[in-house]
N, CA and C of each residue as an Amber inpcrd file, in Angstrom:
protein
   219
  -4.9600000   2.2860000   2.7690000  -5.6450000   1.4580000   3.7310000
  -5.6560000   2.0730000   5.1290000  -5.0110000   3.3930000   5.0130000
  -4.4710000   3.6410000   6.4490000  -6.3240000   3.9620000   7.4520000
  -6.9100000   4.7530000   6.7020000  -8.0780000   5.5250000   7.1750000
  -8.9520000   4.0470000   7.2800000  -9.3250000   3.0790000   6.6020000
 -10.0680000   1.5370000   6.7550000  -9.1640000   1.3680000   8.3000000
  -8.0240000   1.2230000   8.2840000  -7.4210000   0.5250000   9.6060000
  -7.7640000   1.0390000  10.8160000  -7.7880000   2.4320000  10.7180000
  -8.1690000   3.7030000  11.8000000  -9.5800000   3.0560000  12.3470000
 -10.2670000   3.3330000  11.1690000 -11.6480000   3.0730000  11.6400000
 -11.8460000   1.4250000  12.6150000 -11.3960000   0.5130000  11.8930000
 -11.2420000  -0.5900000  12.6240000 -11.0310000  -0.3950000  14.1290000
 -10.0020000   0.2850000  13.7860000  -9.0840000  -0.1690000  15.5400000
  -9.9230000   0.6370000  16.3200000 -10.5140000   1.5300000  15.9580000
 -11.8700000   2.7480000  16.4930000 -12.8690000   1.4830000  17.0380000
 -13.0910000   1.5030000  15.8570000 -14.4490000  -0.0840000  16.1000000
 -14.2600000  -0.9100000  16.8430000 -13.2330000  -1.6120000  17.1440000
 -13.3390000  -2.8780000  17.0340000 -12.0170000  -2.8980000  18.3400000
 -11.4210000  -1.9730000  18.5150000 -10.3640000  -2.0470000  19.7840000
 -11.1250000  -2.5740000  21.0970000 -12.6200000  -1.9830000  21.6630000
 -12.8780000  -2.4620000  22.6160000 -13.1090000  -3.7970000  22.5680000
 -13.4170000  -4.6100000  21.4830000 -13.7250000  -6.0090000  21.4580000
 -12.2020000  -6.6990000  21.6780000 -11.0790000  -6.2720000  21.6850000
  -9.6550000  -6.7370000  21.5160000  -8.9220000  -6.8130000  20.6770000
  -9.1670000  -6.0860000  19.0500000  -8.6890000  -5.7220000  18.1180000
  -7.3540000  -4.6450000  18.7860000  -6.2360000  -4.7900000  18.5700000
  -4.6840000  -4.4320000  18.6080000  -4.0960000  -4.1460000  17.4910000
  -4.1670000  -3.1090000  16.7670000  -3.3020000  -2.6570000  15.5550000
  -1.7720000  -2.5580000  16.2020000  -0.8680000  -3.1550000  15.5290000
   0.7100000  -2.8010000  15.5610000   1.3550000  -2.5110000  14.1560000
   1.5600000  -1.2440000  13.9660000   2.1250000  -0.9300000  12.3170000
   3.8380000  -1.3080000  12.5250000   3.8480000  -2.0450000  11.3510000
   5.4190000  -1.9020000  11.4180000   5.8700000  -1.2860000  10.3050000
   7.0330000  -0.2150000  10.7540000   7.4190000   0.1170000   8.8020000
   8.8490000  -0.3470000   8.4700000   8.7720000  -1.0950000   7.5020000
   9.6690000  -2.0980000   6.9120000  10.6360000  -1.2330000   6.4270000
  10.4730000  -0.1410000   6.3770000  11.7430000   0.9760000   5.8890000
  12.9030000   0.9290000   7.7880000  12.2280000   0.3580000   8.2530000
  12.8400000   0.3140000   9.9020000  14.1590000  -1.1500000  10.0860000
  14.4840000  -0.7960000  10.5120000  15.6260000  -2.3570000  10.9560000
  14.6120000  -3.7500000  11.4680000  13.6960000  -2.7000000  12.1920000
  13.7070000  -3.7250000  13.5450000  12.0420000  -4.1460000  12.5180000
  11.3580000  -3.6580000  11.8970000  10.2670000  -3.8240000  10.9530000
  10.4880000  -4.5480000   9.9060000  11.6590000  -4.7140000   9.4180000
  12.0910000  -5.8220000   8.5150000  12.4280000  -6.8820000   8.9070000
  13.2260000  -6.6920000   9.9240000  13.2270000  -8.5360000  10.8360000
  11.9420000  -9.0040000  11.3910000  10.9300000  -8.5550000  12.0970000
  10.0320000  -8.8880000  12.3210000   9.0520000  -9.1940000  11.0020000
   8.9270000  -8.5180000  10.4230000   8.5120000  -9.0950000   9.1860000
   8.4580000  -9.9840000   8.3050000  10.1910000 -10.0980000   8.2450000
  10.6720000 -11.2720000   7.7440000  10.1070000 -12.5250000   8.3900000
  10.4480000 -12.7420000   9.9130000  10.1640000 -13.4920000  10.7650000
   8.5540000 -14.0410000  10.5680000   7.7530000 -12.8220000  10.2460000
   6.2370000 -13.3940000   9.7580000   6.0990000 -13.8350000   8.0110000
   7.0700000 -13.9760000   7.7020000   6.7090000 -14.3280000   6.2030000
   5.9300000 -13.2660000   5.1290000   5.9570000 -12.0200000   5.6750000
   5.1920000 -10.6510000   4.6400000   6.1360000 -10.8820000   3.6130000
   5.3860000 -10.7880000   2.4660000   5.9820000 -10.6610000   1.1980000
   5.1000000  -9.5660000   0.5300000   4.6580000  -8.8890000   0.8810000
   3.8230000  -7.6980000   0.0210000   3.5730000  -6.6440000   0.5530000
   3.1260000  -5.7250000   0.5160000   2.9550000  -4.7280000   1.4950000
   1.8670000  -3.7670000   1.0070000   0.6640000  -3.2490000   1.7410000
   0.6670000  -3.6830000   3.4950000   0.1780000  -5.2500000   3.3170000
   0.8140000  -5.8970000   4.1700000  -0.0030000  -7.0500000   4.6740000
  -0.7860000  -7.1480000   6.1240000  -1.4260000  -7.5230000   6.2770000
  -2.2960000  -7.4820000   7.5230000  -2.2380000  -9.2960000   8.2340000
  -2.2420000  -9.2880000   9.3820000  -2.0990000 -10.5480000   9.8380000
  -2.2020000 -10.6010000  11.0940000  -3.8500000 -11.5440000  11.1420000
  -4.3650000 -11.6110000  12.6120000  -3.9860000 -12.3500000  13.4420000
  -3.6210000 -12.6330000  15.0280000  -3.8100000 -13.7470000  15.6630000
  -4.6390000 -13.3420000  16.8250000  -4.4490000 -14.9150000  17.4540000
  -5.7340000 -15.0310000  18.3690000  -4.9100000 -14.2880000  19.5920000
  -5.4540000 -14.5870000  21.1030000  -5.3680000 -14.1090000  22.1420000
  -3.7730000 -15.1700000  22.3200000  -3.9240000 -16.1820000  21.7420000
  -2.4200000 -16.8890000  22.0830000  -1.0100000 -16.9730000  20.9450000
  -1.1720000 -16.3050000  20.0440000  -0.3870000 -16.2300000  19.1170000
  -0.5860000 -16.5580000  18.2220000  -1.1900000 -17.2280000  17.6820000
  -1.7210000 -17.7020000  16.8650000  -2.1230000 -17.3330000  15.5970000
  -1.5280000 -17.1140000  14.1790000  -1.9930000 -16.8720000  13.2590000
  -3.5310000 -17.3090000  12.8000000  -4.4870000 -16.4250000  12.4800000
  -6.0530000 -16.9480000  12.4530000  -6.3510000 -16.2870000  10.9630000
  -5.5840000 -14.9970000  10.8620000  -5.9530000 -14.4480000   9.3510000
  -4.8220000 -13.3400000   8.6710000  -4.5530000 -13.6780000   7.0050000
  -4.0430000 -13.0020000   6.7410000  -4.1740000 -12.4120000   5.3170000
  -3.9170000 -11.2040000   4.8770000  -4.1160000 -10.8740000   3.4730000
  -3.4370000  -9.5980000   3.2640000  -3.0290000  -9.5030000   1.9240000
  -2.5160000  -8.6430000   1.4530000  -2.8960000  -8.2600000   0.6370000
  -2.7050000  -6.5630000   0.5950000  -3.2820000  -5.3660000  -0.3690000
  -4.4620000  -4.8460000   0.3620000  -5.7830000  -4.9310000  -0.4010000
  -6.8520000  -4.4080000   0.1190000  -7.5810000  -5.1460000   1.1920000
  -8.1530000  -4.5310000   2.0060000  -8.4180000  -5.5630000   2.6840000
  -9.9650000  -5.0460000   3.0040000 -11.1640000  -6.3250000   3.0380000
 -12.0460000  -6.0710000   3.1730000 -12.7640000  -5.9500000   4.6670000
 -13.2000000  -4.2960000   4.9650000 -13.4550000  -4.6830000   6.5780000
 -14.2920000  -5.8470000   7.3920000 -15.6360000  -5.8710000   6.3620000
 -16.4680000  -6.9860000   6.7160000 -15.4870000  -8.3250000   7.0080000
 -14.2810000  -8.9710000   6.3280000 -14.0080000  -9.9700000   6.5370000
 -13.4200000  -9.8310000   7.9740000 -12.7470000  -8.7210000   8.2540000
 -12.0090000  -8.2630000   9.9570000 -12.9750000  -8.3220000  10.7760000
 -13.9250000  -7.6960000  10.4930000 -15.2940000  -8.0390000  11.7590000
 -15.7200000  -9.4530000  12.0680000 -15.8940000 -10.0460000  10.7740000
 -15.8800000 -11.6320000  11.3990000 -15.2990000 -12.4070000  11.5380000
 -13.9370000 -12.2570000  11.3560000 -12.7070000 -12.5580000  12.0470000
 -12.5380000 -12.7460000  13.4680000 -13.1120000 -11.0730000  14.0320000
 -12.9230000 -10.3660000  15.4930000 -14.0200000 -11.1450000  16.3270000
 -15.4280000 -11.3210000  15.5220000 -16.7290000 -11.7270000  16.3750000
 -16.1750000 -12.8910000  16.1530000 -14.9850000 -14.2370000  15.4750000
 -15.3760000 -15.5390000  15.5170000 -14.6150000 -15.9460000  16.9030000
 -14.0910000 -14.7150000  17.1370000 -12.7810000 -15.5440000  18.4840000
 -13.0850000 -15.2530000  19.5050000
């Protein structure tokens, strides 16, 4: 998924798209993780400008659904 994500954050960073990778092989990537409820990996998980969980999915992820995700907020 890594090269789909690239392209995204390419795309879609000037609109306010923020990629943060965490790797769960990390201390501090497993508590935070935990803390979000990931149970699979990769999981992806959007929020809004206030914290807000707005979208989430795991495994593949389809870009079209991230774009209208990004244009609904």
């Amino acid at each position: 998924m890594k090269p789909v994500v690239d392209r995204l954050e390419e795309e879609l960073g000037p609109k306010g798209l923020q990629v943060i990778r965490l790797n769960i092989q990390d201390p501090a990537g497993r508590e935070i993780g935990a803390r979000l409820g990931w149970e699979f990996t990769p999981t992806f998980i959007m929020f809004d400008a206030a914290g807000r969980e707005v979208w989430r999915e795991a495994g593949v992820i389809d870009p079209a659904a991230v774009r209208k995700v990004v244009a609904g907020q």
